[in-house]
C-alpha positions, 0 to 999 in steps of 0.5 A, a space after each residue: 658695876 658698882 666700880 664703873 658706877 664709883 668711877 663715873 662718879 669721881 670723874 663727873 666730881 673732877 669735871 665739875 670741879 674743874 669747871 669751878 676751879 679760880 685763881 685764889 686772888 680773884 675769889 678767896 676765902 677773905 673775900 667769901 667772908 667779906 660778902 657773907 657778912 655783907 648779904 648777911 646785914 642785908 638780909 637782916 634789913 630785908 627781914 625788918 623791912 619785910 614786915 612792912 611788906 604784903 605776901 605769904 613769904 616766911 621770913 624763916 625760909 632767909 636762912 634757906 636762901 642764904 645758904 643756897 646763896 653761899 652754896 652757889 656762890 663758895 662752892 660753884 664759884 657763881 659769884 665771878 659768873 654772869 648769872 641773874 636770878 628770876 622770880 615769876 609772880 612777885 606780887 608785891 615784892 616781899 619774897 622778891 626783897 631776900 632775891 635783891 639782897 643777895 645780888 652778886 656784884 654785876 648780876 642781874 634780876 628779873 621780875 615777872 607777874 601779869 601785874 593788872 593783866 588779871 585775865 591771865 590770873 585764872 586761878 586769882 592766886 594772887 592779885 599783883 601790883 605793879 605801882 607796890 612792887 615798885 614802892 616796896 623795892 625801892 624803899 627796902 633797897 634804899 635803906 640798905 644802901 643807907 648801911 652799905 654804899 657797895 650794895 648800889 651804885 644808885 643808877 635807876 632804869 630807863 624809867 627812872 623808877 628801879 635800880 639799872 640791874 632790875 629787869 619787869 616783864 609784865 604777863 602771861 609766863 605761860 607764852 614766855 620763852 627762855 630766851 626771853 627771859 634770859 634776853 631780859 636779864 643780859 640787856 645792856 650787858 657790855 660784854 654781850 653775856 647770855 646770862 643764865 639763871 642761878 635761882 629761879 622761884 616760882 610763885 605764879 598762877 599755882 594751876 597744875 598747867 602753869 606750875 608744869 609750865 614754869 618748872 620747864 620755864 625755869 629749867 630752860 633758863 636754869 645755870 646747871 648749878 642753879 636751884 628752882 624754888 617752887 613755891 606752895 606745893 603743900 598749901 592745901 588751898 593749890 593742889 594744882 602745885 603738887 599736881 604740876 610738880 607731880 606731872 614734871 617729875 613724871 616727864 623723862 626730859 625732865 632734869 632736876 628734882 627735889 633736894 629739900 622741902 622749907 617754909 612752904 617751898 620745895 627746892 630743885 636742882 640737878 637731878 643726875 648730877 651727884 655731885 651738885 645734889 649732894 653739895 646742896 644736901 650737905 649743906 641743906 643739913 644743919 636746920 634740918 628736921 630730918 629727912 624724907 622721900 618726895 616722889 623717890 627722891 630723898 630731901 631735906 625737911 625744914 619747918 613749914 611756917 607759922 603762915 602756912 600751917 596755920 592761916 594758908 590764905 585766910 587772915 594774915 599777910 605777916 
């Protein structure tokens, strides 16, 4: 049993593998560090201009998603695929900003919040706004654009307001199908591409039915090498986080699990693919405090964040 189980192994890896395989003009490893550095530059203004930014993200958890990021993009060879990444309750776009920083050439970004439709905010989990979102995103991507021309090309949407590859829906993701969100994120693709989601975070109503809600949301939408980042699962301020991921978990048609717990966030991604879980775990490994079970599946502990351990939701937005 233990051969076929090894068998089965090696030959998911070879199918995978293949499935990434690229000429090595088109992705190779000069390029790999070409846009490393670049996102690197771009994350650090993302990390300056943050501190101007209202929320509870913890500029710490940058490094997580940069390395989630060069997983995605060096070992899945995302980085040529038309992908986008979505982030449900973006508040005032602080934890957005590291999102847009590290948009591949092409892709696509979409931000989802019920914005001045409080009567969806049940839980008053956070009250968003759409007119700050707007000032804080063009003012961060507009001092990146000041050090690296390639970041963009300066298109803004129909509206006038937000760079041409940001897409707003505003509401309840609660009554959100995946192919809406999908739909959003390939509009005006001139190659008609369904764009399948490569980082899904969540930070919306932290209710136990919406955190269900999302989590089969994101996995719907989620590209097959792509992670959840759920956020506020150990903020004792929501139970109904834990709770929901608690009840996902629990689902039998549910296909990712947790690979690591970093800055008040738990990642998600490929539950029964080895060779998914174990790239992400790898390489999850270097700022690792150590390791730990999170409802039977092994992950990878981070720091939690001065704002997490110390403040939850009392006092400091920094």
């Amino acid at each position: 049993m233990r051969d076929a189980a090894a068998k089965k192994k090696a030959s998911d890896e070879e199918a995978i593998m293949s499935r990434f395989a690229q000429d090595g003009d088109t992705l190779g490893d000069g390029w790999r560090a070409r846009e490393g550095e670049a996102k690197r530059a771009r994350l650090r203004r993302v990390a300056a201009e943050s501190k101007k930014t209202k929320g509870f993200f913890e500029l710490g958890a940058i490094d997580v998603y940069e390395t989630l990021d060069a997983v995605q993009c060096d070992t899945f060879r995302l980085a040529v695929t038309p992908t986008s990444m979505v982030e449900i309750g973006v508040y005032h776009g602080r934890s957005f900003l590291p999102l847009c920083a590290l948009r591949n050439a092409g892709e696509t970004l979409v931000a989802i919040d019920c914005f001045d439709q409080q009567e969806f905010n049940v839980d008053e989990s956070g009250v968003g706004n759409y007119n700050k979102f707007v000032s804080n995103i063009c003012r961060v991507c507009g001092a990146i654009k000041e050090e690296d021309e390639e970041f963009w090309d300066d298109v803004r949407d129909a509206s006038g307001e937000l760079p041409s590859w940001l897409r707003v829906i505003k509401g309840n993701s609660l009554v959100m199908s995946a192919m809406e969100i999908i739909q959003a994120a390939s509009e005006n693709d001139i190659n008609d591409y369904l764009r399948s989601v490569r980082m899904f975070s969540i930070d919306g109503s932290h209710t136990a039915e919406a955190t269900l809600s999302d989590l089969k949301l994101a996995q719907a939408c989620l590209h097959a090498c792509g992670c959840v980042i759920l956020d506020d699962v150990f903020n004792t301020d929501w139970p109904g986080c834990i709770s929901g991921l608690a009840a996902y978990l629990a689902d039998p048609t549910s296909t990712l699990a947790p690979v690591a717990i970093a800055y008040n966030k738990v990642i998600l991604c490929a539950k029964d693919d080895e060779f998914i879980r174990s790239t992400y775990f790898a390489a999850l490994a270097p700022r690792a405090r150590k390791t730990a079970e999170l409802f039977g599946h092994t992950v990878r502990i981070h720091k939690h964040g001065w704002n997490a351990t110390f403040y939850a939701n009392d006092d400091s937005f920094i």
